[in-house]
C-alpha positions as CSV (number, residue, x, y, z in Angstrom):
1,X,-49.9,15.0,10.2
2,X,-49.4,14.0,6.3
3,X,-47.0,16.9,5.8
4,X,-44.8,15.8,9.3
5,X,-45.1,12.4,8.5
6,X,-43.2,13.0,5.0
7,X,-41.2,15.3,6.5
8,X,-39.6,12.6,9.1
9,X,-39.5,10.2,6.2
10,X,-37.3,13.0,4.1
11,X,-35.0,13.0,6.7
12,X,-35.0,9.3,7.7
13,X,-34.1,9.0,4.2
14,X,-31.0,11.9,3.8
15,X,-29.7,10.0,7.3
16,X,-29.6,6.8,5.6
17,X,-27.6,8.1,2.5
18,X,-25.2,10.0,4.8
19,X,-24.5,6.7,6.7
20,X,-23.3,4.5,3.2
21,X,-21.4,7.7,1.9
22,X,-19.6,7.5,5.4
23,X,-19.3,4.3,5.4
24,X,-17.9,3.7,1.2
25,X,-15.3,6.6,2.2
26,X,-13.8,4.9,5.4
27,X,-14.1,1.3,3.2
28,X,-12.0,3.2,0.4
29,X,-9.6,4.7,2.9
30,X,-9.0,1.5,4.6
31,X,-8.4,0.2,1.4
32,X,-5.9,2.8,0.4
33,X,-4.2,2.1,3.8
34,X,-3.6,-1.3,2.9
35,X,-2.1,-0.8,-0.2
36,X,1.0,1.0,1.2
37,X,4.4,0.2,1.8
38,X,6.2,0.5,4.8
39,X,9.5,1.9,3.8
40,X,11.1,0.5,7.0
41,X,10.6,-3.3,5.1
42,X,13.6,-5.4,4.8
43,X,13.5,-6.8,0.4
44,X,12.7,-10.1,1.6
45,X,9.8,-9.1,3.5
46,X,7.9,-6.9,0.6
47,X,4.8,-8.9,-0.5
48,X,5.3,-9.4,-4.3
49,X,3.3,-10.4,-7.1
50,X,0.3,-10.8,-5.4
51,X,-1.1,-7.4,-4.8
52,X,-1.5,-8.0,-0.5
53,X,0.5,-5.8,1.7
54,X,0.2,-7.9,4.6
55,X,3.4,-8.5,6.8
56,X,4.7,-11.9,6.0
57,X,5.2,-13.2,9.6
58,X,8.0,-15.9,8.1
59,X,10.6,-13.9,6.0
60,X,11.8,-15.3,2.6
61,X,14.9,-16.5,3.8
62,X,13.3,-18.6,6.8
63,X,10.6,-20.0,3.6
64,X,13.8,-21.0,1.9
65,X,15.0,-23.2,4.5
66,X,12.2,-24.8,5.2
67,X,11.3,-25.4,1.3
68,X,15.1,-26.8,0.9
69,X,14.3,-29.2,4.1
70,X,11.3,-30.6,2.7
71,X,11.5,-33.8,0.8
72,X,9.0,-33.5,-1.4
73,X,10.3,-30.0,-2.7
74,X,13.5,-31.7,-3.2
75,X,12.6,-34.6,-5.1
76,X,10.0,-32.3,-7.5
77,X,12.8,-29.7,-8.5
78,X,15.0,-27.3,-7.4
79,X,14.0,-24.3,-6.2
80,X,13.9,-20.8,-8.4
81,X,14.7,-17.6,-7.6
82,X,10.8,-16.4,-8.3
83,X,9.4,-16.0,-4.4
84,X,6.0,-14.5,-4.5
85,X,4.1,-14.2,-1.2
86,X,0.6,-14.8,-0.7
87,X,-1.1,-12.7,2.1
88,X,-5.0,-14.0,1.8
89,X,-3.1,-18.0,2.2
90,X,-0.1,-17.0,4.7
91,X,2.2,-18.8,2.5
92,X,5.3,-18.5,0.1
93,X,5.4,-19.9,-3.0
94,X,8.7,-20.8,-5.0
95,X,8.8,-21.7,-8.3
96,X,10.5,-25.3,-8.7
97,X,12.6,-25.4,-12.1
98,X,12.4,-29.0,-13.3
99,X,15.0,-31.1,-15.7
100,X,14.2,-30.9,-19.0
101,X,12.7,-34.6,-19.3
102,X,9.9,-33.6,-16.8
103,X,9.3,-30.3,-18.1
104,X,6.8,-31.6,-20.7
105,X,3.8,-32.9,-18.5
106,X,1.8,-29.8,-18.8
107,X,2.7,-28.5,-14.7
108,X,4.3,-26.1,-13.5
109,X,5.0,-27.2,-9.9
110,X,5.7,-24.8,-6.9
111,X,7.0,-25.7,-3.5
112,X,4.1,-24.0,-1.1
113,X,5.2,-23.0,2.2
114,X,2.4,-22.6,5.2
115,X,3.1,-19.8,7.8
116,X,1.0,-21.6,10.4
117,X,2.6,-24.8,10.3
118,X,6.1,-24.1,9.0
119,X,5.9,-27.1,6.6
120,X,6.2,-27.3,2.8
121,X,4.4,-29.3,-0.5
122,X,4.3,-29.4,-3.8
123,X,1.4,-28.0,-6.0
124,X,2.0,-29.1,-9.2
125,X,0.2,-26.5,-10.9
126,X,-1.1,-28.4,-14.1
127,X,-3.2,-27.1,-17.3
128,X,-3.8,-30.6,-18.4
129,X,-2.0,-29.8,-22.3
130,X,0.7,-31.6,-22.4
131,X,3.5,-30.3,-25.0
132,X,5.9,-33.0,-26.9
């Protein structure tokens, strides 16, 4: 009985370390899968910077317009040419280039732009040094 008994436990125990091999391969090939281009992607819809290959559901140019609309962008800056898009958020950031007068308060704001909601703010980005 001793001898089955360990015997059923051996196995019980080969079974169990077959199932997380299995289940860290397919975790590693998912992960693989999602770190692959699409070569049929049009520029503006490559996910940059950010290291998420997640299809942006609002291209560049459509974050664009709505960042230019919003007010608050506006009056922060004007908007850069650095889009980076953020898949884990759904949302585009853009890099707001500031006069030179402002440019010393220790931020670096960006005009955010939400997927779900189509709307736009300003995250200001700040280290707390401020340079003179």
């Amino acid at each position: 009985m001793s001898q089955t008994k360990n015997v059923v436990i051996g196995v019980l125990i080969v079974l169990l370390i077959l199932a997380i091999i299995v289940i860290v391969l397919s975790w590693n090939n998912e992960q693989e899968n999602n770190e692959s281009f699409s070569d049929d992607l049009d520029d503006e819809e490559e996910m940059v910077d950010v290291g998420d290959v997640v299809l942006a559901t609002l291209t560049m140019e459509e974050a664009q317009q709505i960042a230019m609309a919003s007010e608050e962008c506006s009056m922060t800056g004007v908007l850069s040419d650095n889009y980076t898009y953020n898949g884990s958020s759904k949302t585009w950031w853009v890099d707001l280039d500031r006069i030179p007068e402002l440019a010393n308060d220790g931020c670096n704001p960006a005009c955010v732009i939400w997927e779900a909601t189509s709307t736009a703010e300003v995250n200001w980005r700040c280290t707390g040094l401020i340079t003179e």
